[in-house]
NUMAR-111834 format. One line per 3 residues: their letters; for each residue x, z, y of C-alpha. Coordinates in steps of 0.05 Angstrom, whole numbers, plus 5000, padded with zeros to 4 digits. Last residue first. Layout:
<rs>
A) X/Z/Y | ...
</rs>
This chain:
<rs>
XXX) 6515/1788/0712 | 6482/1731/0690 | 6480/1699/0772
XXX) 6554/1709/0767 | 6558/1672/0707 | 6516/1622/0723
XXX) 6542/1607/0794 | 6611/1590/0758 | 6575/1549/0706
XXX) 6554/1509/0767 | 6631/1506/0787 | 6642/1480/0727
XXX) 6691/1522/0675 | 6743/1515/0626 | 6761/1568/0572
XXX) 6827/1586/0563 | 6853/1571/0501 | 6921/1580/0516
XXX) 6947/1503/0504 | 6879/1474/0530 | 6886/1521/0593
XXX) 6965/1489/0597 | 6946/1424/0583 | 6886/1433/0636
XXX) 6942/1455/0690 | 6977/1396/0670 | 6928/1346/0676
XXX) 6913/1362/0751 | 6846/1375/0772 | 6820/1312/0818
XXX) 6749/1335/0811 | 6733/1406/0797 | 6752/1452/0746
XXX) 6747/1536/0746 | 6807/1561/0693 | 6772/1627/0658
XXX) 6798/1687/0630 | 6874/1677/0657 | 6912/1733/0618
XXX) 6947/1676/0575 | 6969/1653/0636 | 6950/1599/0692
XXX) 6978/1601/0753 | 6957/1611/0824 | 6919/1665/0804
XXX) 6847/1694/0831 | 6819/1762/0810 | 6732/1778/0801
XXX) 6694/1822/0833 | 6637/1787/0854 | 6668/1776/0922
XXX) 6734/1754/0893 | 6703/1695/0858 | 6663/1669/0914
XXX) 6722/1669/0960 | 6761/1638/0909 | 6702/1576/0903
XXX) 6705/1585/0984 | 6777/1571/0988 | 6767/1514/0934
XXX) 6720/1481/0978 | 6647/1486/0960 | 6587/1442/0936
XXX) 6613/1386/0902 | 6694/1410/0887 | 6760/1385/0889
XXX) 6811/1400/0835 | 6836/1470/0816 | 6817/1553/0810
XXX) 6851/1600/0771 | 6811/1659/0752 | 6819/1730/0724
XXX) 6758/1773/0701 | 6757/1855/0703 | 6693/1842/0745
XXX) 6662/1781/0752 | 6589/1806/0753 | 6598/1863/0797
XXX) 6569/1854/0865 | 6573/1829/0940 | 6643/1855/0935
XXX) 6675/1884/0997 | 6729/1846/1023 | 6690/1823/1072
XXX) 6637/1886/1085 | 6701/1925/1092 | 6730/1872/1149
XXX) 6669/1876/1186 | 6626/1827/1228 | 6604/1779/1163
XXX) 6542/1738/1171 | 6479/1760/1137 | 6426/1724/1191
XXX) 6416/1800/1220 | 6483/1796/1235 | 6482/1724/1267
XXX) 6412/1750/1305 | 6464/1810/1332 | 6524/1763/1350
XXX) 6468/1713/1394 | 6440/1775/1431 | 6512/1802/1449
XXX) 6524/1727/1475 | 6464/1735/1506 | 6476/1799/1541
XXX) 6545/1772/1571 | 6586/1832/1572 | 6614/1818/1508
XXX) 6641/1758/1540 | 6678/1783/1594 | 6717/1835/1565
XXX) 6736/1773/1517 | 6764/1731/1580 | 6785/1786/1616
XXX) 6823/1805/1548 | 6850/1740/1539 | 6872/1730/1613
XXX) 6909/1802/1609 | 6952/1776/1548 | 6943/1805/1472
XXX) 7007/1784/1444 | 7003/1863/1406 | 6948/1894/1420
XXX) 6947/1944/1478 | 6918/1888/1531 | 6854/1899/1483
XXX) 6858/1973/1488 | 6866/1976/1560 | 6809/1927/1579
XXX) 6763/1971/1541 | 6740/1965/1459 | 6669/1971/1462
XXX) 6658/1896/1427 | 6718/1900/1395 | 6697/1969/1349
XXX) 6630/1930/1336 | 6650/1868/1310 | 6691/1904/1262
XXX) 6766/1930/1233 | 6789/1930/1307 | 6870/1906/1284
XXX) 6846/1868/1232 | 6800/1826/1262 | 6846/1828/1330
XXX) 6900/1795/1288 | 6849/1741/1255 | 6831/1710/1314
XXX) 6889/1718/1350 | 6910/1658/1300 | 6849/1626/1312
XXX) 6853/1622/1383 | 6819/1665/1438 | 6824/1630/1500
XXX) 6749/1626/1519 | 6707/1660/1467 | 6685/1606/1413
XXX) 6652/1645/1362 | 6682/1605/1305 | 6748/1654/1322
XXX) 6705/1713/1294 | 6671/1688/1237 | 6738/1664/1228
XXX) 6762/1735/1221 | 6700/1764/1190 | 6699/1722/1134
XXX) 6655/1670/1110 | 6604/1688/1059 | 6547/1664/1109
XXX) 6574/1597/1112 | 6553/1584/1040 | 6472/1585/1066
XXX) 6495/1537/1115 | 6536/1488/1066 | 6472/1488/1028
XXX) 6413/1479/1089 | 6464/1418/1106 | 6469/1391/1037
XXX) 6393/1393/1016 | 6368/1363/1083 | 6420/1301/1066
XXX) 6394/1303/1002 | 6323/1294/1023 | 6335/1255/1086
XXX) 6351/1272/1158 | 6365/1200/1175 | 6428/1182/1237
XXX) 6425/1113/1252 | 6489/1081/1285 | 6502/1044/1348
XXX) 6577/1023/1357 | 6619/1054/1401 | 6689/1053/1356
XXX) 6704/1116/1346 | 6649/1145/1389 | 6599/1133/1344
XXX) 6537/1122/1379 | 6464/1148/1350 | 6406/1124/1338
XXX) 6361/1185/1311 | 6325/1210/1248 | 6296/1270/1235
XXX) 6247/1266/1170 | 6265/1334/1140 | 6296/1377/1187
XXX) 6255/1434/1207 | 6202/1428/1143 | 6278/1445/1106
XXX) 6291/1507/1140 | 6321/1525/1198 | 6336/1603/1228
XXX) 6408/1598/1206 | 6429/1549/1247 | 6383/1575/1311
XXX) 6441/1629/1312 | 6492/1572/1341 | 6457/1559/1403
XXX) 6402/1517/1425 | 6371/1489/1368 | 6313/1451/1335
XXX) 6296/1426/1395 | 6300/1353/1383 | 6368/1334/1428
XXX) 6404/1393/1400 | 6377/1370/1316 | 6401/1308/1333
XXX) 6464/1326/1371 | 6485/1370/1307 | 6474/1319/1266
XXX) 6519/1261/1312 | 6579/1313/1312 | 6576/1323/1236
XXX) 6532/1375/1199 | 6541/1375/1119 | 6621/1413/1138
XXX) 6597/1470/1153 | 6667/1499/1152 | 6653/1562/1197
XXX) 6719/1559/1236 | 6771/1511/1208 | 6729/1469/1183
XXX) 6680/1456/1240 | 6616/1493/1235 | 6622/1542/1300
XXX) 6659/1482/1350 | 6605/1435/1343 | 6555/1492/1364
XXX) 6595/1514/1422 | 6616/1444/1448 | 6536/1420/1438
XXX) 6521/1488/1484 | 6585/1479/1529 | 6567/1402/1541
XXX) 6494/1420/1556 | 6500/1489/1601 | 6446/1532/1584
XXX) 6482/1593/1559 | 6550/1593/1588 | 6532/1587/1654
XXX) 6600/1602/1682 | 6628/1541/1698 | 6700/1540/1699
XXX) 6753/1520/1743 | 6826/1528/1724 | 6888/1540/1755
XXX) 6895/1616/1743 | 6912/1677/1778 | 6839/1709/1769
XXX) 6803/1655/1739 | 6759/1610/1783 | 6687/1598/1783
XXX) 6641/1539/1795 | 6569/1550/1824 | 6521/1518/1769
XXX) 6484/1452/1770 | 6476/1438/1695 | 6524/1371/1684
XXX) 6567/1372/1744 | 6581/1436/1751 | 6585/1447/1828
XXX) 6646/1467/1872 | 6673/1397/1849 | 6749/1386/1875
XXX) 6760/1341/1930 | 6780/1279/1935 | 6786/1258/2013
XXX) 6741/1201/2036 | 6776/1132/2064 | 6759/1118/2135
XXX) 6823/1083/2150 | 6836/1062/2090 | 6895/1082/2054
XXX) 6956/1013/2038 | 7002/1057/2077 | 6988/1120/2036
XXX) 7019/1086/1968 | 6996/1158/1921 | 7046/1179/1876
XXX) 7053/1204/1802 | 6982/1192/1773 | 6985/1207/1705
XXX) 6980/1167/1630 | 6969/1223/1572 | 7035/1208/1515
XXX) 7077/1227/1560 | 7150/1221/1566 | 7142/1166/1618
XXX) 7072/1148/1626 | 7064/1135/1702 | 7006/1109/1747
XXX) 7018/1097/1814 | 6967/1105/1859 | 6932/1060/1913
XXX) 6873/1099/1944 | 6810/1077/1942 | 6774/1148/1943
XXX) 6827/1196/1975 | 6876/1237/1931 | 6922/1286/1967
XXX) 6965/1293/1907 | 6979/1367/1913 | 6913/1384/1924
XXX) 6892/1347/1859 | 6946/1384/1822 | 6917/1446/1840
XXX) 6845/1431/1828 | 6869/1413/1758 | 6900/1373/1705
XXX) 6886/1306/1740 | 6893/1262/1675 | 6894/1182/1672
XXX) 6835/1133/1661 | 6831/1056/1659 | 6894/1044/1627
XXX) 6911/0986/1587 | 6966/0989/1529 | 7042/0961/1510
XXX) 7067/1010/1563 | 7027/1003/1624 | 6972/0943/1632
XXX) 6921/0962/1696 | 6845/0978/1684 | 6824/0991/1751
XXX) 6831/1069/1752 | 6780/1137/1738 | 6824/1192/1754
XXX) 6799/1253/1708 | 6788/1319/1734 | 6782/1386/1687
XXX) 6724/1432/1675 | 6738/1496/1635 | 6663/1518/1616
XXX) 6684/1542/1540 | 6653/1475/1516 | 6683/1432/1563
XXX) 6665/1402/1627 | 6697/1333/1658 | 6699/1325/1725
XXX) 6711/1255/1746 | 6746/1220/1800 | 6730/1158/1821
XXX) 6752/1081/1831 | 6838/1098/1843 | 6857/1028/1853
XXX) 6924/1008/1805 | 6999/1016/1808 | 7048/1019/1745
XXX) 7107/1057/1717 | 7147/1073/1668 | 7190/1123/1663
XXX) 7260/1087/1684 | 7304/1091/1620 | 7363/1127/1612
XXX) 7436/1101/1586 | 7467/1160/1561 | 7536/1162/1554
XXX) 7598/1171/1497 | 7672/1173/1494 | 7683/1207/1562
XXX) 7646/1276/1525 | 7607/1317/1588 | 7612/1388/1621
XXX) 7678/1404/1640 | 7703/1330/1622 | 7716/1319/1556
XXX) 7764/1281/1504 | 7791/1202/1508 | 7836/1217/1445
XXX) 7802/1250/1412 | 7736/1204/1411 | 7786/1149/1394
XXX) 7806/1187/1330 | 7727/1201/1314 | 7718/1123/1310
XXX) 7650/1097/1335 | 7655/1113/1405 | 7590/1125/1440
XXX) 7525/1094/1477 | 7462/1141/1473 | 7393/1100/1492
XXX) 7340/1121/1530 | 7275/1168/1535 | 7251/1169/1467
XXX) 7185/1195/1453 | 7152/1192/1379 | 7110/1150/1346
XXX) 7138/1087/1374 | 7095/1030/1400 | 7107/1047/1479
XXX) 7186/1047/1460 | 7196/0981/1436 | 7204/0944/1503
XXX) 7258/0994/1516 | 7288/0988/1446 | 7300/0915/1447
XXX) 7332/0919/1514 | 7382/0969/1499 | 7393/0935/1431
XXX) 7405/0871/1470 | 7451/0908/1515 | 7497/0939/1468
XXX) 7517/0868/1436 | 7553/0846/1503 | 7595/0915/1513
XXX) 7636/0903/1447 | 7630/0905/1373 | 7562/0939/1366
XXX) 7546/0990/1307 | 7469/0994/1311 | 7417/1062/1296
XXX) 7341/1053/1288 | 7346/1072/1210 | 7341/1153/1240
XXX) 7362/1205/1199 | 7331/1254/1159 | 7384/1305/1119
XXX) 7378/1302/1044 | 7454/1298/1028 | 7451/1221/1020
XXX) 7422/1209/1088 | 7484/1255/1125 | 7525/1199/1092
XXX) 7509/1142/1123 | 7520/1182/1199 | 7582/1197/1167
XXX) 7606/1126/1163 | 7581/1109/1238 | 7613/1163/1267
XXX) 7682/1153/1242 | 7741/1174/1201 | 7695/1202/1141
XXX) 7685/1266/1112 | 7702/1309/1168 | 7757/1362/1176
XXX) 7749/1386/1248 | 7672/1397/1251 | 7604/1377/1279
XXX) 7567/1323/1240 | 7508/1269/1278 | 7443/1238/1289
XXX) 7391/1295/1253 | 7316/1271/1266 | 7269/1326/1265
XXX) 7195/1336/1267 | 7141/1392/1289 | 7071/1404/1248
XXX) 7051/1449/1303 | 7017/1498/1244 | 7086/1512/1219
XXX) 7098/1541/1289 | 7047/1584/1289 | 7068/1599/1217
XXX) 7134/1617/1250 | 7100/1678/1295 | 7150/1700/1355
XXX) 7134/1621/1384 | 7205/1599/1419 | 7204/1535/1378
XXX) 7128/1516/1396 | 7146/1525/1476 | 7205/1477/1467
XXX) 7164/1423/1419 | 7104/1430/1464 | 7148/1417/1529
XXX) 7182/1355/1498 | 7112/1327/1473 | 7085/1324/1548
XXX) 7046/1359/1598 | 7019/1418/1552 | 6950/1438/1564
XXX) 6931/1497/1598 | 6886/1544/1556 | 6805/1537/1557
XXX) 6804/1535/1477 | 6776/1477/1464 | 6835/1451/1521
XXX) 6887/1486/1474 | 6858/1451/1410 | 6853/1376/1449
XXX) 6927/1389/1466 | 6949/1415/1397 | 6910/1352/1364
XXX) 6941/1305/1421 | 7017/1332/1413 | 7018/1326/1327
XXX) 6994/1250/1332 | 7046/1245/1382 | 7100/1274/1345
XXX) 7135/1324/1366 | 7208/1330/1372 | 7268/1363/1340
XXX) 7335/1329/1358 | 7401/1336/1313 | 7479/1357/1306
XXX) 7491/1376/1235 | 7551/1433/1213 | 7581/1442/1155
XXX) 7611/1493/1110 | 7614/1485/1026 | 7630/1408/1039
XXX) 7565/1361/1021 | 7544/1374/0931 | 7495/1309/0924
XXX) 7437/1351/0948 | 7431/1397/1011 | 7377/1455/1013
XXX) 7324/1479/1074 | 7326/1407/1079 | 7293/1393/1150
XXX) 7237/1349/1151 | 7195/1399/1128 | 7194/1434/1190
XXX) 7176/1510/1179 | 7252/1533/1173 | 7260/1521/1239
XXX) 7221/1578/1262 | 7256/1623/1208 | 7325/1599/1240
XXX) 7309/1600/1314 | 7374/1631/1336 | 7389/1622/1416
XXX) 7447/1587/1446 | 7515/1592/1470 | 7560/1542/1495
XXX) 7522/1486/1510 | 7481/1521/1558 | 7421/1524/1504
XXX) 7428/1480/1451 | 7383/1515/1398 | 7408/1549/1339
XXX) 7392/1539/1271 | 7429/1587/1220 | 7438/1598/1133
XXX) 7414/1528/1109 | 7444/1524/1040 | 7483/1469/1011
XXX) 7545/1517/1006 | 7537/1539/1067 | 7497/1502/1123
XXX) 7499/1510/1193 | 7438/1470/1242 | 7456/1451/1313
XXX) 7393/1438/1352 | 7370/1396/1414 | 7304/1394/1433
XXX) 7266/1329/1446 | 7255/1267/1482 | 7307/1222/1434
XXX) 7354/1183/1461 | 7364/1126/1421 | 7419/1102/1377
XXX) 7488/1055/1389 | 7548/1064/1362 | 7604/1026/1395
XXX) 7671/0996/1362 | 7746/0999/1386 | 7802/0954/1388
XXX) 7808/0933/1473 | 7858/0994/1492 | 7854/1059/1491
XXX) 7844/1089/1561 | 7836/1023/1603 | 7785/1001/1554
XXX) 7747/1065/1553 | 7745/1067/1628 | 7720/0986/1629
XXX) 7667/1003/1579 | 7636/1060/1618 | 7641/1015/1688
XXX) 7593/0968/1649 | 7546/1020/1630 | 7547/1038/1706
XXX) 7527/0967/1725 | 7467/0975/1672 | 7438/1025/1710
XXX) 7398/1082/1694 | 7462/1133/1683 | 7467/1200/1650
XXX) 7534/1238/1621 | 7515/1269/1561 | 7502/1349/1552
XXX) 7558/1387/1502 | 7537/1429/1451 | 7609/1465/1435
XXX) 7631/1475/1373 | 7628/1538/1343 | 7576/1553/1380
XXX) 7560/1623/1407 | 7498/1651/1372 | 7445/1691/1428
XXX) 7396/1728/1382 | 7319/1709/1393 | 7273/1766/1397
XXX) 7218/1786/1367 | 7218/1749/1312 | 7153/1739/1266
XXX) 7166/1715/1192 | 7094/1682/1163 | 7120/1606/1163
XXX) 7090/1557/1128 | 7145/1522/1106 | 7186/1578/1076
XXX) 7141/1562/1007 | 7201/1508/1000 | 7251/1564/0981
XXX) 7306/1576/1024 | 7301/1643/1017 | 7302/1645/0941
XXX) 7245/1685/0908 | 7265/1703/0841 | 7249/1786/0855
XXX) 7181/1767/0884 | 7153/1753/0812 | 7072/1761/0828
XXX) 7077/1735/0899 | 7135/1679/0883 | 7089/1655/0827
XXX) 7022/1644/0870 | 7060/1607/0928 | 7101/1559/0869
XXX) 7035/1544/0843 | 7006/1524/0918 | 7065/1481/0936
XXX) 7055/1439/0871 | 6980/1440/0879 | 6994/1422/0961
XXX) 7043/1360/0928 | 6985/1339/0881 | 6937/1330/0949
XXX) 6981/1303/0987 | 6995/1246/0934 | 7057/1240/0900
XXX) 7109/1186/0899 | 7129/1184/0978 | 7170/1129/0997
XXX) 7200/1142/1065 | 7271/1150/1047 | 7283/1215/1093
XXX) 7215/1245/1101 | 7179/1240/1036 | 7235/1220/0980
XXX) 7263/1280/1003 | 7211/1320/1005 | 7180/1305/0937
XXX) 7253/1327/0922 | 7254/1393/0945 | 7179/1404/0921
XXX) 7211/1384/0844 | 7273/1423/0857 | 7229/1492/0881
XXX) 7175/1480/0815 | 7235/1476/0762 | 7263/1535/0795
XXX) 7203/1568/0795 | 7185/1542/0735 | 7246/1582/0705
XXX) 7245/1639/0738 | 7170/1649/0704 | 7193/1629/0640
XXX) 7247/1681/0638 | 7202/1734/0666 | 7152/1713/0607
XX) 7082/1741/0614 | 7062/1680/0664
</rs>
């Protein structure tokens, strides 16, 4: 965009449009854009804050994915004090609450009632409709500043609409979601790292992360119940908790004003039989004064408000026969035990499995075969056994103990050094680490060959075609070409034929051939060394320039990079020193795979040199990272935004209209991707 005044201008135009895509998003609910035209939004506004950095707000929406690192985590003193709620699991005490309140100020009063969420606490300050601190809870009177970290969940206005006073302060709960919890869970055990035991403890751990586009990548959530302050809007609770909505803030529709102790109860009971089918964890129910003038008047304990109280479920809970125990290997080696149970019902589901963690949880339990357990979910989403009913044991009942064997190829286990977890160490010929491995290497986020799904690869496992992730690149189409398999989808276990036909044979040798352009970091990460992440990934890419560097690098000089942990560099130490993983690198380098930064950013030749691109839409053969990869490796420049300097605007499917106004409007020329290949392939 040659205009500076233009270029302010759409981003302001582009930053109230995002705001309010957001809006409409998390707090009403009723989203009026696709994903997909929201990322091209987000995208635009990316490419202009990079090339005009001096109109960069910073509260603009691009602050969502993070990038600022924070070493350490100021203390703040709050303004108002954070104070914890007094606790109580019986109904009897909930009673007693009412009859205090009653005695204090009389029989005119109304309750709020909302649930207790199973998160972190946060007290956000805004000036002048800007976000300017987040601080965390922390002993109520001071807590720690996690404003860039909060500043990645999009379901907290970074900006307030409707003009709010020019200082307030918002009382609310971050949490993650379950969907969020199990994909982080499922990547930490890919990865051989603990696992978190419940949503609470990954939305803590992700909020104290140094890196904020970690944390954007946790995909955390925030409900906001309440206003701090002397001079508020409204006289009570109820009417401000209305009014936090209209200024953009997220707030929960599962809130009731009760007249009197008798209508608390029903939404008490109504929420505990909800709770299983939520998509989040509460853990109870918060019970306070409606009018801010009462509150006042009945003031605070040292540590707890008397106008308000948190009614607190029971986790629940249900017994069952423990059948077996299972060990379970995955593909790094880490093997973990599962409780196999008599189905029992628990929360709104059945149960016929529950998690073990590891040889030191087992010990703890004191598990016998038979035994009657008691099966909890509580605030997690993974059911667990909690206790074990040792007067109902048998009298010869068999003591669980952990495998010393792998149980799929045989192998001796081994333990890390000051670590829980087992692994087997035969990395090579083990089944479930050799499908893990390979299954691992072309997902998206590592080599992106995205032509081989889970019931490919085991076809081409199963028939010999490979064994490790170098056999990819020595196929050809006489390999594949007449494969075919029954195969069961583990979605929904139904049978399904898998056909290695011509087009299907045509895709896959494709999307391998592409691979070979990916870059060194996820070349890297797509390796699948035990504990190393994708986000380390990428730092020890850069910070060893090549395969080679990090393969000689010592102990020392890993532990020397910065959130480079001893396990991590045992565990890479380790692999380098395994001669067929050494073997595998040096076929995958002979195959034309990338193992240096130069050779990535260096281009494979000249064709597009001098040109500028903007790519958009959804493409055949590529994704749009690997169209721009393409691009950049034949010399050529990619823009977010098209200018009158763009020489070519590369289409796919799904491009939006405006961006082809625009290219229609500056005469840019409008390209295929196969036209793409044709002028690189013209030189």
């Amino acid at each position: 965009m040659k205009d500076k005044n233009r270029a302010k201008q759409r981003i302001e135009e582009l930053t109230k449009k995002i705001e309010e895509h957001n809006f409409h998003y998390y707090v009403e609910a009723d989203p009026k854009i696709s994903d997909y035209e929201f990322d091209r939004l987000l995208d635009e506004l990316v490419s202009l804050e990079k090339e005009y950095p001096e109109f960069k707000d910073e509260n603009s929406p691009t602050q969502r994915v993070g990038g600022q690192v924070t070493k350490k985590f100021p203390a703040v003193r709050h303004k108002y004090p954070m104070y914890s709620l007094a606790n109580t699991y019986s109904k009897e005490e909930v009673i007693d609450f009412d009859k205090r309140i009653k005695k204090a100020i009389g029989e005119s009063f109304e309750y709020v009632c909302e649930l207790k969420y199973d998160g972190v606490a946060i007290s956000l300050t805004y000036e002048n409709g800007r976000l300017v601190r987040a601080v965390t809870r922390g002993d109520g009177v001071t807590g720690d500043e996690i404003t860039n970290n909060v500043k990645t969940i999009p379901s907290i206005p970074l900006r307030l609409r409707n003009e709010p006073p020019a200082l307030i302060e918002v009382r609310g709960e971050i949490y993650m979601p379950h969907g969020s919890f199990l994909k982080l869970n499922r990547q930490k055990e890919e990865n051989g790292e603990s696992l978190f035991a419940n949503p609470r403890n990954a939305a803590a751990g992700s909020l104290k992360l140094q890196d904020s586009s970690v944390v954007a990548k946790r995909r955390l959530e925030c409900f906001i119940y309440g206003l701090a302050g002397d001079n508020l809007p409204y006289p009570t609770h109820w009417d401000c908790h209305k009014e936090l909505k209209s200024w953009g803030f997220r707030v929960s529709e599962d809130v009731r004003k009760c007249n009197g102790i008798n209508e608390i109860f029903p939404f008490v009971d109504e929420y505990e039989e909800k709770r299983g089918s939520l998509p989040f964890d509460i853990d109870g129910v918060v019970i306070k004064i409606n009018s801010f003038d009462q509150q006042d008047r009945l003031g605070y304990t040292s540590k707890f408000p008397r106008w308000a109280i948190a009614y607190k479920y029971k986790a629940e809970r249900a017994g069952t026969i423990l059948e077996d125990v299972l060990f379970q290997v995955g593909r790094t080696g880490a093997v973990t035990p599962v409780a196999v149970l008599e189905p029992v019902r628990l929360a709104g589901s059945t149960v016929k499995r529950a998690s073990l963690y590891n040889a030191d949880k087992l010990e703890e339990l004191d598990l016998h075969y038979n035994d009657y357990v008691y099966v909890e979910k509580g605030g997690d989403i993974i059911p667990k056994i909690v206790g074990v009913d040792t007067g109902k044991r048998e009298s010869r009942a068999r003591k669980v103990v952990f495998a010393k064997k792998c149980p799929e190829c045989g192998s001796e286990l081994a333990r890390e050094p000051d670590g829980s977890v087992h692994y087997c160490p035969n990395s090579m010929s083990c089944p479930p680490q050799i499908r893990g491995r390979i299954e691992h290497f072309i997902s998206r986020r590592a080599m992106n060959i995205e032509s081989l799904g889970q019931g490919k690869t085991e076809l081409l496992i199963s028939k010999g075609k490979i064994n490790n992730i170098a056999d990819l690149y020595s196929l050809d189409y006489h390999d594949l070409i007449g494969l075919e398999k029954l195969y069961k989808d583990p979605e929904n276990g139904k049978q399904k034929r898998i056909s290695f036909r011509e087009k299907t044979v045509k895709n896959i040798l494709s999307a391998i051939e592409a691979s070979r352009n990916t870059p060194f970091d996820r070349v890297l990460y797509s390796l699948g060394i035990r504990h190393l992440g994708e986000t380390m990934a990428k730092k020890l890419a850069r910070h060893f320039g090549d395969i080679d560097k990090l393969m000689n690098a010592s102990f020392d000089e890993l532990v020397a990079v910065k959130d480079v942990g001893e396990k991590m560099a045992r565990s890479i130490t380790a692999y380098f020193e395994n001669r067929g993983n050494t073997e595998i690198i040096e076929r995958l380098r002979n195959a034309g795979l990338i193992f240096s930064m130069h050779s990535s950013a260096e281009p494979a030749g000249s064709a597009l040199d001098g040109k500028s691109f903007v790519v958009s839409g959804v493409f055949e053969k590529y994704s749009r990272n690997e169209i721009k990869e393409l691009i950049e490796k034949h010399g050529g420049e990619v823009k977010g935004s098209i200018s009158s300097k763009t020489d070519y605007l590369v289409a796919g499917e799904k491009m939006g209209p405006e961006k082809r106004r625009k290219a229609e409007e500056l005469q840019v020329p409008v390209i295929s991707e196969k036209q793409l290949e044709e002028l690189i392939s013209k030189g």
